[in-house]
C-alpha positions as CSV (number, residue, x, y, z in Angstrom):
1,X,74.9,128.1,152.2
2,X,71.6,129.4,151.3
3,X,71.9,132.5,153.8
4,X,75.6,133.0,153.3
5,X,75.4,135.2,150.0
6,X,79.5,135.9,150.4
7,X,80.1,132.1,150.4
8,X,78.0,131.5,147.9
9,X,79.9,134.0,145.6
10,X,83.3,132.7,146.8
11,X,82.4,129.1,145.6
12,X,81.4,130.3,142.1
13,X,84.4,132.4,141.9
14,X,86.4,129.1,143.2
15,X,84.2,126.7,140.5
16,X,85.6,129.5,137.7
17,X,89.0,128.7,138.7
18,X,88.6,125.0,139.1
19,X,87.5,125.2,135.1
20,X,90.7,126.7,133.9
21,X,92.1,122.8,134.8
22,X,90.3,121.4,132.0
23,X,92.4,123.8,129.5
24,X,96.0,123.3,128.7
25,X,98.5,122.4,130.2
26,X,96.5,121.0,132.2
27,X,93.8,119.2,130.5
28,X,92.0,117.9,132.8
29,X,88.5,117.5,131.5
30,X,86.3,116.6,134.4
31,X,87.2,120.1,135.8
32,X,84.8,122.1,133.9
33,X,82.5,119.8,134.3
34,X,82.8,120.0,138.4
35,X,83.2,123.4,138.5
36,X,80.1,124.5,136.4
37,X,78.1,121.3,138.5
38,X,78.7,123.8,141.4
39,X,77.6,126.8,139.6
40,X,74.7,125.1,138.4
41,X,73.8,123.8,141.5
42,X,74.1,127.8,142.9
43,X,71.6,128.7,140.2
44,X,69.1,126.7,140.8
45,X,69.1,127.2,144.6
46,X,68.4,130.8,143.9
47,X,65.6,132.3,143.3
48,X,66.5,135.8,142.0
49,X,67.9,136.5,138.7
50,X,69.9,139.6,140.1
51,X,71.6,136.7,142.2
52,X,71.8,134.6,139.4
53,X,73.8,137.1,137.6
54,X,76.0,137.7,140.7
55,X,77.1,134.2,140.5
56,X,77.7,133.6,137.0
57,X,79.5,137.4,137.5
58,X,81.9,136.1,140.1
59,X,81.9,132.4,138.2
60,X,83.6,134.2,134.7
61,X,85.9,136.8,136.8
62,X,87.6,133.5,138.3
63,X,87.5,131.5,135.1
64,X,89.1,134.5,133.2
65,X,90.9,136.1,135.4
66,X,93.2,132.7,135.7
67,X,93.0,132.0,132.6
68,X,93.8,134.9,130.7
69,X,96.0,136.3,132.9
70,X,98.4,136.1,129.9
71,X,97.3,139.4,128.5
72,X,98.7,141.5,131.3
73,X,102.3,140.1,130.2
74,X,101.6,141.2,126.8
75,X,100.4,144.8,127.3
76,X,103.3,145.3,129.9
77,X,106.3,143.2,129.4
78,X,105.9,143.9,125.4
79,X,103.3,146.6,124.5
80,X,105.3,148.5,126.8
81,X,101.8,150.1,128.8
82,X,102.6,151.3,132.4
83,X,102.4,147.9,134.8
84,X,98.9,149.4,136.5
85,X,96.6,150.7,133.3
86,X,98.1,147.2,131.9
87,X,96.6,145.3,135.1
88,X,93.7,147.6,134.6
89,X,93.3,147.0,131.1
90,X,93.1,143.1,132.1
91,X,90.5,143.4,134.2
92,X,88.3,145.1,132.0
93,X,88.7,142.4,129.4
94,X,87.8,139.7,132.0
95,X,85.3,141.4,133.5
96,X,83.9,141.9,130.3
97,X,84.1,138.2,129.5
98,X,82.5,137.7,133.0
99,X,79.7,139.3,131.7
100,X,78.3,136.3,129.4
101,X,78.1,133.8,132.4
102,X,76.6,136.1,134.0
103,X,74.1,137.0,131.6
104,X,73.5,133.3,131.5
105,X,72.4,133.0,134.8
106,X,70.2,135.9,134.8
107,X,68.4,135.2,131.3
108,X,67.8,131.3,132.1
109,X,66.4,132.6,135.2
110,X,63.9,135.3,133.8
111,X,62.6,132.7,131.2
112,X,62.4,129.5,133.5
113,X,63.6,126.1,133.3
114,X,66.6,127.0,134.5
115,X,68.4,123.8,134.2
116,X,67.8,123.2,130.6
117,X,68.0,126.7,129.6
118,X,70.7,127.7,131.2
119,X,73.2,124.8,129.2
120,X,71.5,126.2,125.6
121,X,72.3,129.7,127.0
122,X,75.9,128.8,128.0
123,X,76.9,127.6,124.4
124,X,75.0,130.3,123.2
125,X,77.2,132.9,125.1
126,X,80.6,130.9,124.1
127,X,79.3,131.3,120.7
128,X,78.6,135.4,120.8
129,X,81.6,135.7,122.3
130,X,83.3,134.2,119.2
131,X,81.7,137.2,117.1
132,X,80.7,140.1,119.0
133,X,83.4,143.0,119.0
134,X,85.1,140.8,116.2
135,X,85.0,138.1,119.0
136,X,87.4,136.3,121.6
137,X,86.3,132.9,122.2
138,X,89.1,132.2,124.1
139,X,88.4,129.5,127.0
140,X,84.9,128.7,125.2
141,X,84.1,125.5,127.4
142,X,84.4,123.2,124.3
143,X,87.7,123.0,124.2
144,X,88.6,121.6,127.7
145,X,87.6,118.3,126.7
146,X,90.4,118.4,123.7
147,X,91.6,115.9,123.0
148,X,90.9,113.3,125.7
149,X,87.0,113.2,126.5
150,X,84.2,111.2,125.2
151,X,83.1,113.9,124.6
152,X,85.0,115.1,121.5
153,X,83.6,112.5,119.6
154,X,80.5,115.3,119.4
155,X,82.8,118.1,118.2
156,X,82.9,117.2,114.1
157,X,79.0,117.2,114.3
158,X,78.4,119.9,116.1
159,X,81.9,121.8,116.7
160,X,83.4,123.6,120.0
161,X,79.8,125.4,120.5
162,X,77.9,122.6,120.4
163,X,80.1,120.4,123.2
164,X,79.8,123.7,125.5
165,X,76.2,122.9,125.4
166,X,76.8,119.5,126.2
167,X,79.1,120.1,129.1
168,X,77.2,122.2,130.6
169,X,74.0,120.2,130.1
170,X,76.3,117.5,131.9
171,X,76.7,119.4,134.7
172,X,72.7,121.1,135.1
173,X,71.4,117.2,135.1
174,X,73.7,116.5,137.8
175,X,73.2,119.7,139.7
176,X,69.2,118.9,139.5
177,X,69.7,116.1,140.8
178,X,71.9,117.6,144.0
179,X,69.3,120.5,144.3
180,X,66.1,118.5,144.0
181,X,67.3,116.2,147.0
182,X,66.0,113.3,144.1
183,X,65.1,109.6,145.0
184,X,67.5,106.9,143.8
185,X,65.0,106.3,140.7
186,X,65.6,109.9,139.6
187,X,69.2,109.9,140.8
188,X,69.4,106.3,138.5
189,X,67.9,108.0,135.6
190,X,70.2,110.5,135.7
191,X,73.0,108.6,136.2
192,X,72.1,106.6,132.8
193,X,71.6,110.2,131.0
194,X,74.9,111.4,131.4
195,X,76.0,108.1,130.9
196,X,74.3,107.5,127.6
197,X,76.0,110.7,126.3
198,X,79.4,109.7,127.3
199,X,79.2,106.4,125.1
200,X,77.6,108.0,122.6
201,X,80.3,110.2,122.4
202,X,83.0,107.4,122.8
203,X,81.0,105.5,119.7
204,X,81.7,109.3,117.6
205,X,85.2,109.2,118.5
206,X,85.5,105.6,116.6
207,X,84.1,106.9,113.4
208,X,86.6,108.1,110.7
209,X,84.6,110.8,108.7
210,X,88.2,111.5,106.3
211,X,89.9,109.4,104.4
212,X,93.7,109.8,103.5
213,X,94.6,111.0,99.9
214,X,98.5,110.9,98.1
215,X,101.9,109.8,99.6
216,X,103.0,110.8,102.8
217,X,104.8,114.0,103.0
218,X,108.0,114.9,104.8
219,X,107.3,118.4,106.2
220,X,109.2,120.7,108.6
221,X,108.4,123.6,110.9
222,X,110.9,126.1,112.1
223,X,110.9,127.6,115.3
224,X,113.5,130.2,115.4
225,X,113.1,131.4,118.6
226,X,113.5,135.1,118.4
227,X,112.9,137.3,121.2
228,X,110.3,139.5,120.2
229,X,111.6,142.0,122.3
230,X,114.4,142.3,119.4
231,X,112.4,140.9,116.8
232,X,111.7,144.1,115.1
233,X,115.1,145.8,115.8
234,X,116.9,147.0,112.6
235,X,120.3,145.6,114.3
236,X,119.1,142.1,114.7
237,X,116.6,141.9,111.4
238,X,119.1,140.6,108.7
239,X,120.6,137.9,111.5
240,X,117.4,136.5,111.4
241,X,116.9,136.8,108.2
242,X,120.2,134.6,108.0
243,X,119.3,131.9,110.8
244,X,116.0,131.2,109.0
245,X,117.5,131.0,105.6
246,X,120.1,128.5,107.2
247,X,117.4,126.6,108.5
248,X,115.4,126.1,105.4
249,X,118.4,125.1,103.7
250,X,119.5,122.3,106.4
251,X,116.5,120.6,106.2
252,X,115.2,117.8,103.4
253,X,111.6,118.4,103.7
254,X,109.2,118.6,100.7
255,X,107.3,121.7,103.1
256,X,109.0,123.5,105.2
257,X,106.9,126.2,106.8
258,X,108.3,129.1,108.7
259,X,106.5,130.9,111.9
260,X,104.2,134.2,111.6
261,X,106.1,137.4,110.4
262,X,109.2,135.0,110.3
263,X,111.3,137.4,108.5
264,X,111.1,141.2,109.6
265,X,110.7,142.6,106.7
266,X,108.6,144.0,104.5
267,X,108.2,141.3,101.4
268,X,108.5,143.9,98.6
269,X,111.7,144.6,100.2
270,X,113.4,141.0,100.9
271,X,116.8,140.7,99.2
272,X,116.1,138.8,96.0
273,X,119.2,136.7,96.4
274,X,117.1,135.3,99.7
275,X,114.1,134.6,97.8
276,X,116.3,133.0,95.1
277,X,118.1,130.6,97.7
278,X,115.0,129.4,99.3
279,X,113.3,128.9,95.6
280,X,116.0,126.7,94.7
281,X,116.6,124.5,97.5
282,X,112.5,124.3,97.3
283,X,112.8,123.5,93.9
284,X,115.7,120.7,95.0
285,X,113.1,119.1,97.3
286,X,110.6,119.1,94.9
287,X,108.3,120.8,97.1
288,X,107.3,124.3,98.8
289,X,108.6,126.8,101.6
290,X,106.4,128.9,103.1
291,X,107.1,132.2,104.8
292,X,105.5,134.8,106.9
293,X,106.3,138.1,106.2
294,X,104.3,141.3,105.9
295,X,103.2,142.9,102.6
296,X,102.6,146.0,101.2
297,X,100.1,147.3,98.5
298,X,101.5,150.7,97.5
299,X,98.4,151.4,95.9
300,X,96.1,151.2,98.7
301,X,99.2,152.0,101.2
302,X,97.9,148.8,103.1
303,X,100.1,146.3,104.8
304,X,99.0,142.9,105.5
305,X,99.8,139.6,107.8
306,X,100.6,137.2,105.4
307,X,102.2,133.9,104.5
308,X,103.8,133.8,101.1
309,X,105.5,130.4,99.1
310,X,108.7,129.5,97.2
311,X,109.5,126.8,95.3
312,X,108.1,124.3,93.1
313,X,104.8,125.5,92.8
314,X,103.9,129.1,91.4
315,X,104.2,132.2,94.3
316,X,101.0,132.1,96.0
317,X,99.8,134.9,99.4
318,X,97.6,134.2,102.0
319,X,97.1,137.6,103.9
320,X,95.5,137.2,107.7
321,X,91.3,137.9,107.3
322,X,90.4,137.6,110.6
323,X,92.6,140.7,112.7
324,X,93.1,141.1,116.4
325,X,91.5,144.0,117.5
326,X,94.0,146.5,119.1
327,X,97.3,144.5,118.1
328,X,96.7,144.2,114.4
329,X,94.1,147.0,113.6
330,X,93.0,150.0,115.7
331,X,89.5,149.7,116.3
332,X,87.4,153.7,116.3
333,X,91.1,155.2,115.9
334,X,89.3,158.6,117.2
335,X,88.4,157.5,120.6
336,X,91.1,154.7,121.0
337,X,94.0,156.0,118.6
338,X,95.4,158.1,121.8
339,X,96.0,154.4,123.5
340,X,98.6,153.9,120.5
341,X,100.1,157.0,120.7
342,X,101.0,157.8,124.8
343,X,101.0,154.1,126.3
344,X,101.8,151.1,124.0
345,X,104.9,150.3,121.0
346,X,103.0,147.7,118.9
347,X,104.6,147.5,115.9
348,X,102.3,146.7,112.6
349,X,99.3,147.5,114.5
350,X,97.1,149.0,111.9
351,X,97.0,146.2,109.2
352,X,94.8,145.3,107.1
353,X,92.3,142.1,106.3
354,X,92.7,139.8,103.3
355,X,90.2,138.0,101.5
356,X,88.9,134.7,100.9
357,X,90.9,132.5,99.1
358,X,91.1,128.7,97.4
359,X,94.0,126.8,99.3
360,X,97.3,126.4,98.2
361,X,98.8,124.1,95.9
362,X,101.8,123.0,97.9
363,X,104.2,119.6,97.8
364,X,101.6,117.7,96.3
365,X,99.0,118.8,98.5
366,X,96.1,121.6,99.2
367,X,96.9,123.8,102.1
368,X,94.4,126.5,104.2
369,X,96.4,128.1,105.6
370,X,95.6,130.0,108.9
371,X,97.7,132.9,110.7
372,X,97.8,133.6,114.4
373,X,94.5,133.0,116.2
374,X,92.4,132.9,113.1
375,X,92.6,129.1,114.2
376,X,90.4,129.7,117.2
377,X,87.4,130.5,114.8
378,X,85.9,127.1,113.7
379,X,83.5,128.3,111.7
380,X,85.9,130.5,109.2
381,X,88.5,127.6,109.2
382,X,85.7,125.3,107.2
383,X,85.6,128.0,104.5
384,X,88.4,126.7,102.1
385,X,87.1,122.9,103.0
386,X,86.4,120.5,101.6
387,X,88.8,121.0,99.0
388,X,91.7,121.9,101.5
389,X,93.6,118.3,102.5
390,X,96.1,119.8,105.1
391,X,95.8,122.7,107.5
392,X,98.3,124.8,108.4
393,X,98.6,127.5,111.6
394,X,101.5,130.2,111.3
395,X,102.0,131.7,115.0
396,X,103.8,133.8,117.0
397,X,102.8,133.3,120.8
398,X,106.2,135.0,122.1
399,X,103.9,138.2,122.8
400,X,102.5,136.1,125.9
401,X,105.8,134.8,127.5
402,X,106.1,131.8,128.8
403,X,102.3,131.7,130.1
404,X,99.4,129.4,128.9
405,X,98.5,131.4,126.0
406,X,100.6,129.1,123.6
407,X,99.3,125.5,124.8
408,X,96.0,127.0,125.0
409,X,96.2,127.7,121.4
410,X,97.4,124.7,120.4
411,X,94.3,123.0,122.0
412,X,92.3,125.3,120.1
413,X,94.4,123.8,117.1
414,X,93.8,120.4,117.6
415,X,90.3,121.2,118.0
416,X,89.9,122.6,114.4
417,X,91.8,119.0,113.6
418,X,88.6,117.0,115.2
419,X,86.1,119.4,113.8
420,X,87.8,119.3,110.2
421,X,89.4,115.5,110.1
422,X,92.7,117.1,108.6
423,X,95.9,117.4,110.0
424,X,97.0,120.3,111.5
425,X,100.7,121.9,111.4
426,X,101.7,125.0,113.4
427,X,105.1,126.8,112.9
428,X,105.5,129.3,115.6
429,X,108.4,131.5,116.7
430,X,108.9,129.9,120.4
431,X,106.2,127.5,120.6
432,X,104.0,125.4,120.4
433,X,105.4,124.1,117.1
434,X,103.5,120.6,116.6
435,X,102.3,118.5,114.2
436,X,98.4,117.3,115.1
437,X,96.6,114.0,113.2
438,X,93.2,114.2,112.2
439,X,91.7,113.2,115.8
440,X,93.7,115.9,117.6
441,X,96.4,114.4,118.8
442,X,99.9,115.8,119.4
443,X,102.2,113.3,117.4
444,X,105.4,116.0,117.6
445,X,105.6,119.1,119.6
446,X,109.0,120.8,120.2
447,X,110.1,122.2,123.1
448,X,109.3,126.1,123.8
449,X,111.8,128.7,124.0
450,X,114.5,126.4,121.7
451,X,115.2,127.0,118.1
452,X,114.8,124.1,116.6
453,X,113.2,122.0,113.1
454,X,110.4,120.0,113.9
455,X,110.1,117.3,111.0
456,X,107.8,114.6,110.9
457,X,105.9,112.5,108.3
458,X,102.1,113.8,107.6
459,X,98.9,112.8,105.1
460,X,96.4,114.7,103.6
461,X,93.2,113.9,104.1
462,X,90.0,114.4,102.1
463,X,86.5,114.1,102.6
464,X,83.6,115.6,104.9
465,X,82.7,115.9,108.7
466,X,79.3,116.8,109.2
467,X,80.8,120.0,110.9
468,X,82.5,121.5,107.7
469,X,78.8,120.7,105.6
470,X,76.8,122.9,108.4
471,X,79.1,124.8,110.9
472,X,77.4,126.2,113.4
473,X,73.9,126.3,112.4
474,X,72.2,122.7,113.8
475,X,73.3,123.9,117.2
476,X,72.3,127.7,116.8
477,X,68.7,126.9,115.5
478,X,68.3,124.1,117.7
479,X,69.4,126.1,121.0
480,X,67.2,129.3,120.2
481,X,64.3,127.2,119.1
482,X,64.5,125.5,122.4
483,X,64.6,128.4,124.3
484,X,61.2,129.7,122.2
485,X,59.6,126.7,123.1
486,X,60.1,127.3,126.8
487,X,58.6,130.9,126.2
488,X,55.6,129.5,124.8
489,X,55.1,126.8,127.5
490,X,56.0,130.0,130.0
491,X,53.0,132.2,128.6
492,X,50.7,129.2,128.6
């Protein structure tokens, strides 16, 4: 294999597209771990960082390539871009993600130790990724061991970041072990490493770092279904408008939380005899509806993502903070504004961010309330914690078809659920509507592409994981203050 650079470069693209298996739907968590054994195992047979970032080049293009492949379907099928700059526009974004592994390989290899740098690396990449550019962490390695490893029992310590490292740490002892052609001591010592890990990680999982606080609460989510190649039509807005207002009042829950944009319309503009129906039935419950639509601040002529509640407790907004570059704002609208104008129809694509705010008071309980893929950012979810007892995720996957993207998202959900130790509810427009416990599991999830109420029974939950004290930081300092400590040795 050593001479055979084209194999070589087939396997790591072949180990990148193993690793998708540990995501959903799949979930198969020994995947990543397999697949980044082999690319380990690549890197430490080389010995030439240009190699090295060949590899970890042709690793990411087969990790993101599969597993973003979703993108295409919304540029194309929705945005409307031409079917070949939409492919091109794909591969850009995946090559681009390509990049970190690759990086990866090349840096661990330039400073040494390559299989314990190159793990501290890895979740250091996952971890740019989820800020650079306003950041995409999509696929971050953490999350393919949600919600069924041992080795989640790390993540409300040390977060989604933090059990990258650890995977891949996993999978360099064990690729050491196949490079170095070890003795059965070393093998044995190894074997007991990863070993002691796992149970530690099992041990985590049994610890209950929340506590539940109140009565339980009858919620519902609605999942109306709505094409969202119609969803913005004037002909088919106040039919919506109708079906979700039917919905609310059909249902006996104390919160009832509607998808992302639910309504399309601008707030300001809602028929008050709407707003006036759901208060009341609210009111009837003795609890809370909550609704995205979009707002407008004439003063500022801005228009935000929000989510917006009715009912027993006083109006409150949340507007979106955290915007999706190129579908929610245009990012240097001199160079890229043209990509708006000739090629894609995105309609509100030129919002703009909220602010920080205390969760709402809703049914009895305090709700942080997320929109979209703000959920897939751990370390802004903690913000409004720990005085937030319930989380709440307001989506609308229908832009991806029926792909991945929407299971994937709801693992990233569930993630922020073990990180957090709150429930998590997410109302989405055709799925995946579920409601998540505290240890990220899936007690309800309706089906896709059905318009249905999802109801269930859910606590709030109060207390502290270690995760919502520090976020990120314990793994951050500790990772680059490893990787300074190898520097040192290296000069010495």
């Amino acid at each position: 294999m050593k001479n055979r650079p084209y194999s070589q470069l087939a396997l790591a693209f072949a180990a990148g597209f193993l690793s998708v298996l540990g995501f959903a739907p799949f979930e198969v968590f020994v995947a990543p771990l397999i697949g980044l054994t082999l690319l380990f195992y690549l890197w430490q047979c080389s010995t030439s960082s240009g190699r090295q970032f060949a590899l970890g080049l042709s690793f990411g293009l087969g990790l993101y390539g599969f597993g973003i492949y979703w993108i295409y379907i919304s540029l194309h099928e929705f945005g409307g871009m031409p079917w070949w700059f939409a492919g091109f526009c794909t591969f850009c974004l995946c090559a681009f993600m390509a990049l970190f592994p690759a990086l990866v390989g090349y840096l661990s290899r330039r400073i040494g130790w390559v299989f314990l740098t190159a793990p501290l690396l890895w979740g250091v990449s996952d971890w740019v990724r989820g800020w650079i550019f306003t950041g995409f962490p999509w696929l971050t390695l953490g999350y393919s061991q949600v919600p069924n490893s041992p080795l989640v029992g790390f993540m409300p310590i040390v977060g989604a970041y933090g059990v990258s490292t650890i995977v891949a740490l996993i999978a360099s002892i064990l690729a050491f072990v196949f490079v170095r052609q070890s003795t059965s001591l070393l093998k044995v010592k190894a074997l007991v490493a990863v070993s002691v890990i796992a149970i530690l990680g099992l041990l985590l999982k049994q610890i209950e770092w929340t506590t539940p606080t109140g009565q339980p609460l009858k919620v519902a989510l609605l999942q109306g279904n709505v094409s969202q190649s119609i969803k913005w039509s004037p002909e088919v807005a106040q039919s919506t408008i109708t079906q979700y207002l039917k919905m609310v009042e059909q249902s006996d829950a104390q919160l009832i939380v509607l998808p992302e944009t639910a309504l399309p319309v601008i707030a300001q503009q809602l028929d008050q005899q709407v707003i006036q129906r759901i208060t009341q039935h609210a009111q009837k419950q003795n609890g809370d509806v909550l609704v995205g639509l979009v707002q407008y601040d004439a003063e500022d002529q801005s228009y935000f993502n929000s989510a917006i509640s009715f009912g027993s407790a006083p109006v409150q907004a949340y507007s979106k903070i955290h915007l999706v570059p190129f579908g929610e704002f245009i990012p240097l609208k001199a160079v890229f504004g043209w990509i708006y104008r000739d090629w894609l129809n995105i309609p509100l694509s030129d919002l703009t961010r909220g602010k920080q705010q205390a969760p709402m008071q809703l049914a009895g309980q305090q709700v942080a309330v997320n929109i979209c893929y703000e959920d897939v950012f751990g370390e802004e979810i903690i913000h409004p914690l720990p005085e937030a007892t319930l989380l709440v995720n307001m989506s609308n996957d229908a832009w991806y078809g029926k792909s991945f993207a929407a299971v994937q998202h709801m693992q990233f959900s569930q993630a922020r659920a073990i990180e957090t130790g709150r429930m998590m509810l997410r109302a989405t427009n055709t799925g995946a509507t579920a409601i998540i416990d505290q240890h990220g599991k899936v007690l309800a999830h309706a089906p896709h592409d059905t318009q249905m109420t999802l109801t269930g029974k859910v606590l709030g939950y109060q207390g502290t994981t270690p995760y919502v004290w520090w976020g990120n930081w314990p793994f951050i300092v500790l990772s680059f203050s490893v990787i300074a400590f190898v520097l040192w040795r290296k000069t010495k």
